[in-house]
C-alpha positions in Angstrom: 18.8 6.6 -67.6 18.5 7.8 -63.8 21.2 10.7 -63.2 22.8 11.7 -60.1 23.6 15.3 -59.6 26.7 15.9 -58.2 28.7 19.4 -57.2 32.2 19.5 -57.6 34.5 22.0 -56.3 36.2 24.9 -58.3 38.4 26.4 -57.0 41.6 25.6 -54.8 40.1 21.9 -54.1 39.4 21.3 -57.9 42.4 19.5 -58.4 42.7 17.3 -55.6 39.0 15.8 -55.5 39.3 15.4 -59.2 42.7 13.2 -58.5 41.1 11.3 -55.3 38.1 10.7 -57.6 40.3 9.4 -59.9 42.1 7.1 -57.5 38.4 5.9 -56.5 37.6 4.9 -60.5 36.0 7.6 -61.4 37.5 9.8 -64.3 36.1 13.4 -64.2 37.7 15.7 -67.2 37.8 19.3 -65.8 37.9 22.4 -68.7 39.1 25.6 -68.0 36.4 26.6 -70.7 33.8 24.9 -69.3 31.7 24.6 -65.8 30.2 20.8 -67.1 33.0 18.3 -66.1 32.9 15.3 -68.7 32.7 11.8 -66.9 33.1 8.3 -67.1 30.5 7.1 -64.9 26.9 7.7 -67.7 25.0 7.8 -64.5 26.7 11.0 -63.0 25.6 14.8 -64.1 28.4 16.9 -62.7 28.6 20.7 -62.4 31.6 23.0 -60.9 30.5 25.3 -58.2 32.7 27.3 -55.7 32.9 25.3 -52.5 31.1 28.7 -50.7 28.1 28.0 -52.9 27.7 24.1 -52.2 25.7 23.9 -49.0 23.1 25.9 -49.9 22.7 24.6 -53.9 22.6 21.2 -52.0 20.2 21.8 -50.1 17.9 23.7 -52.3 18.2 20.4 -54.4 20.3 22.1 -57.4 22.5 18.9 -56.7 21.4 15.8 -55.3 25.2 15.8 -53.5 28.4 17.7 -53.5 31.9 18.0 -52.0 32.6 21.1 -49.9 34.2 21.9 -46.7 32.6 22.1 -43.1 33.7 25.4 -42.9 31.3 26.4 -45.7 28.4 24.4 -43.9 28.9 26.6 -41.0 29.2 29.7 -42.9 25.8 28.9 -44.8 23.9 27.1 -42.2 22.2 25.0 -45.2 20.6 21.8 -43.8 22.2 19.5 -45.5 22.8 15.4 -45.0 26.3 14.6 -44.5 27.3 11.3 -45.9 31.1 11.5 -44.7 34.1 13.2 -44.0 37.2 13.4 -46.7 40.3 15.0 -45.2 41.6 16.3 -47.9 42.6 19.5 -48.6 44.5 21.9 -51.4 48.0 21.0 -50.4 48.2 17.9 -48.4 46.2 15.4 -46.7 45.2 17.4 -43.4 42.6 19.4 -41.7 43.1 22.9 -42.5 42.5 25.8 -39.9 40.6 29.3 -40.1 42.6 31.2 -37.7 41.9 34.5 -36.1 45.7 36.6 -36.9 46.8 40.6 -36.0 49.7 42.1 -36.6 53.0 41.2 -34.7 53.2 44.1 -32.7 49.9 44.3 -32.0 48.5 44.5 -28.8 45.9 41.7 -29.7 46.6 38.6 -28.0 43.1 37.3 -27.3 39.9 37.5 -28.3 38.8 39.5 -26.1 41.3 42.6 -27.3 38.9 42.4 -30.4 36.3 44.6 -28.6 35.6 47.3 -30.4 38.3 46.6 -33.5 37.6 45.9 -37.1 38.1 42.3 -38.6 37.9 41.0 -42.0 37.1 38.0 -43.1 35.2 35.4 -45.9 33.7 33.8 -42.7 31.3 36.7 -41.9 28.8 35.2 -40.7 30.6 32.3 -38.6 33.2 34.8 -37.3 30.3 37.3 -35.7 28.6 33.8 -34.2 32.3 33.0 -32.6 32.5 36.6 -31.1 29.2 36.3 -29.9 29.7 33.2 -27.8 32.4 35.0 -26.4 30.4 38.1 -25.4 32.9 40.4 -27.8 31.4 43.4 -29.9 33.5 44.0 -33.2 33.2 45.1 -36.5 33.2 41.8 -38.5 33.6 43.2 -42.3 33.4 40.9 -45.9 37.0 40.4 -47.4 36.7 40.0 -51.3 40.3 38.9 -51.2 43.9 39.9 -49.8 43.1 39.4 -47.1 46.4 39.1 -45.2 47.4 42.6 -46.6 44.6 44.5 -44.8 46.1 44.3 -41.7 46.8 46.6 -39.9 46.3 49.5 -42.8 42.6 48.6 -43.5 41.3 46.7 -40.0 42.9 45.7 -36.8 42.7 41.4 -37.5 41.7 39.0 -39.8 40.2 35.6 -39.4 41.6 33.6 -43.0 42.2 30.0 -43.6 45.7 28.4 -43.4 47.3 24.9 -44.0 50.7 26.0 -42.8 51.1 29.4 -41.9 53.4 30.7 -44.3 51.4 33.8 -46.1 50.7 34.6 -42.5 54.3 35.0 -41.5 55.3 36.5 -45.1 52.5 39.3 -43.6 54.1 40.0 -40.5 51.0 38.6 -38.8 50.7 36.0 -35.6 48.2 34.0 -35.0 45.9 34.6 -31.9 43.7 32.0 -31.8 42.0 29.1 -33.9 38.7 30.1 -34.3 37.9 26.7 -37.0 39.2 23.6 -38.3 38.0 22.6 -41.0 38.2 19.5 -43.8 36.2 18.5 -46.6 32.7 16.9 -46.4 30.8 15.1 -49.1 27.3 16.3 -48.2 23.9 14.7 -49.9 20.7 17.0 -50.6 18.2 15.5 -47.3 14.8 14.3 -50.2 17.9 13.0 -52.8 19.1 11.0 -49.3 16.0 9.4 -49.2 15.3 8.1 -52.6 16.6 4.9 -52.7 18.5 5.0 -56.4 20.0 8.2 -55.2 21.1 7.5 -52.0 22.6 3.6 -52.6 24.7 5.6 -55.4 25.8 8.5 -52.7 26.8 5.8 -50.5 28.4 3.5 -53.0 30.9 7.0 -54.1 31.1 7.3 -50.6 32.9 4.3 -50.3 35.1 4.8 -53.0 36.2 8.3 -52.0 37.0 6.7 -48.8 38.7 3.8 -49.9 40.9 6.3 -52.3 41.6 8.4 -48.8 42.9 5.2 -47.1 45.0 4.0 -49.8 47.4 7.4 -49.4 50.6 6.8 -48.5 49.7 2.9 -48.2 51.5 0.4 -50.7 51.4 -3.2 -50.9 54.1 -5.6 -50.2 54.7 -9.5 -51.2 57.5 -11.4 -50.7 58.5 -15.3 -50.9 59.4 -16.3 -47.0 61.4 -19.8 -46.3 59.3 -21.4 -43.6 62.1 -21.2 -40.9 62.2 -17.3 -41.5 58.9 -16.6 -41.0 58.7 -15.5 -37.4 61.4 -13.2 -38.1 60.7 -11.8 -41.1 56.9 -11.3 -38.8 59.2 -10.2 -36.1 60.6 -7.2 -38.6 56.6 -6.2 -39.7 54.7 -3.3 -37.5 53.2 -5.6 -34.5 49.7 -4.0 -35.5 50.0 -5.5 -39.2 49.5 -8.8 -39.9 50.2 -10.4 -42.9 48.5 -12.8 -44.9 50.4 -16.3 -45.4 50.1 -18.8 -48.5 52.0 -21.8 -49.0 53.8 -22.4 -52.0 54.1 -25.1 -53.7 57.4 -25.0 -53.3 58.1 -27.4 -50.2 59.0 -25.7 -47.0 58.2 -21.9 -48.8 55.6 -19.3 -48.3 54.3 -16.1 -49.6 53.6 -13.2 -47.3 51.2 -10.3 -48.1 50.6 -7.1 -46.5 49.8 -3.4 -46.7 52.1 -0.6 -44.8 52.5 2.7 -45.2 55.3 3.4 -47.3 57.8 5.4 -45.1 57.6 2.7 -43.2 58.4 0.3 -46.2 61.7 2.2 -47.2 63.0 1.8 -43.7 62.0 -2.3 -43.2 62.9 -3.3 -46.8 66.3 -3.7 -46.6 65.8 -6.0 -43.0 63.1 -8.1 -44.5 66.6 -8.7 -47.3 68.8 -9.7 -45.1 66.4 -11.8 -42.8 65.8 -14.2 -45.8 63.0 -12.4 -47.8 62.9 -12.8 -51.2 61.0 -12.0 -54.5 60.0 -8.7 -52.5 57.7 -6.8 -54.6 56.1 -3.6 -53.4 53.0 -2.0 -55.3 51.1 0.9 -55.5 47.6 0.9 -53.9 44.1 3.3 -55.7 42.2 1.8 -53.0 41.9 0.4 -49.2 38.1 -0.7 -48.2 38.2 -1.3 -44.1 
C-alpha cells in the first residue's frame, strides 16, 4: 500500500491540528508516550515533530508534507512547496504575531534604539535579517525559553510570539513593533509535489483541512416557511446569504436552507419566530467546501 508521510506538530499546535483534522475526517490518536500518532486513514504514516524542525525535514524529504507555521519557514529558509494556508493557531482562530517588546520604561521605542543593544529571541536568524533591512547593528542572541523574563536583567528587548499580549503585560514589557505575523501553513516536500499519488492525496487533505477551517463558527439552519412569509423571513437573513428553497408538499409551504455563522444565528432566531418560521432546526457543521 502507497504511504504518505506526513509531519504533525508537537508542541503548542498539537491539539488543535489534531481537532481540525478531526473535523476534516481524519482521526489521528496522539500518545504522550509515543512520537508515531495512530490513524484512521491506512494510507497515512504520521510522525510528531516540533513545528521549528518541519521546514527543513520537509524539505530534506523525511516527510512527503507537514503542518508548520510561516514563521518557521522563514526562520529555516527550507524550500519547501506550500500547498495552503490554515489560520489556525494554539488558542483561537487568528494569525498570531512575533513582536519585537522592551521594557516599559525603556527608552526603546523603535527599532532603531536597538543599535548596539542585546535581544533575545527563538527567531535568530529572521530577527538579524529584520535588523539588517533596517540598517541596525545588535546583538541578536538564541532564547532557550523564558523569554519574557530576560528583560531587562539579561538583554535590553526581546522579539517572542504572542496571540494576545497578556505574558507580555504580566512582564512589564510594551510592544515596540511587529516584526512577523504569522499562521500556520501545510507545506508539501517539492519531488513528493510532483508525484502524482502523492500530490492528488496533499491536495485532497488540503481540501479537507480547509473545508474544517470554514466550517468554524458556521452552523446550518432549516426551517418550514409559509409561502406568503417568505420575503420576510429572506428580508430577516444576511443580504449576502442566500438560501436554498424547496417546496413542500404541503400546498402553499416551503423549506428554506442556509449556512450563517452562529453569532449571527442567536441574534435572528428569535425574528425568523415571530415572522412565521417554523420547524427551525439549527445544526452543527465539520465541514464547508466553497
Amino acid at each position: 500500500m502507497k504511504k504518505l508521510k506526513i509531519g504533525f506538530p508537537k508542541g503548542s499546535l498539537q491539539e488543535s491540528t489534531a481537532e481540525i483534522f478531526k473535523k476534516a475526517g481524519i482521526r489521528i490518536y496522539c500518545s504522550d508516550r509515543s512520537y508515531f500518532p495512530a490513524c484512521d486513514d491506512e494510507e497515512l504514516e504520521i510522525m510528531m515533530v516540533r513545528s521549528q524542525e518541519m521546514a527543513k525535514y520537509v524539505e530534506d524529504g523525511v516527510f512527503d508534507a507537514g503542518l508548520t507555521g510561516y514563521d518557521w519557514i522563514c526562520e529555516s529558509g527550507a524550500d519547501v512547496k506550500e500547498v495552503c494556508e490554515l489560520i489556525y493557531a494554539k488558542s483561537g482562530f487568528r494569525p498570531v504575531r512575533w513582536v519585537l517588546a522592551a521594557p516599559k520604561d525603556s527608552r526603546i521605542k523603535s527599532v532603531k534604539d536597538l543599535r548596539g543593544k542585546r535581544i533575545a529571541t527563538e527567531l535568530v536568524n529572521y530577527v538579524r535579517k529584520y535588523l539588517k533591512s533596517r540598517k541596525v547593528k545588535a546583538d541578536v542572541e538564541f532564547s532557550w525559553g523564558a523569554t519574557e523574563a530576560k528583560a531587562p536583567a539579561l538583554v535590553d528587548a526581546i522579539v517572542e510570539l504572542t496571540e494576545t499580549g497578556s505574558s507580555l503585560r504580566a512582564n512589564n514589557l510594551k510592544i515596540v513593533e511587529e516584526v512577523l505575523t504569522s499562521t500556520t501553513r501545510f507545506i508539501a516536500n517539492k519531488k513528493a509535489w510532483n508525484d502524482p499519488w502523492k500530490r492528488k492525496k496533499i491536495e485532497n487533505i488540503a481540501i479537507l483541512l480547509k473545508g474544517a477551517l470554514a466550517a468554524e463558527g458556521m452552523v446550518g439552519l432549516k426551517m418550514n416557511v409559509a409561502e406568503k412569509n417568505l420575503e420576510k423571513i429572506k428580508s430577516i437573513l444576511p443580504a449576502l446569504k442566500k438560501p436554498t428553497v424547496s417546496r413542500l408538499d404541503l400546498k402553499g409551504w416551503v423549506a428554506l436552507e442556509v449556512i450563517l455563522e452562529e453569532k449571527t444565528v442567536k441574534k435572528i432566531l428569535p425574528e425568523l419566530k415571530r415572522a412565521g418560521a417554523e420547524g427551525i432546526i439549527e445544526y452543527p457543521l465539520n465541514k464547508v467546501i466553497y
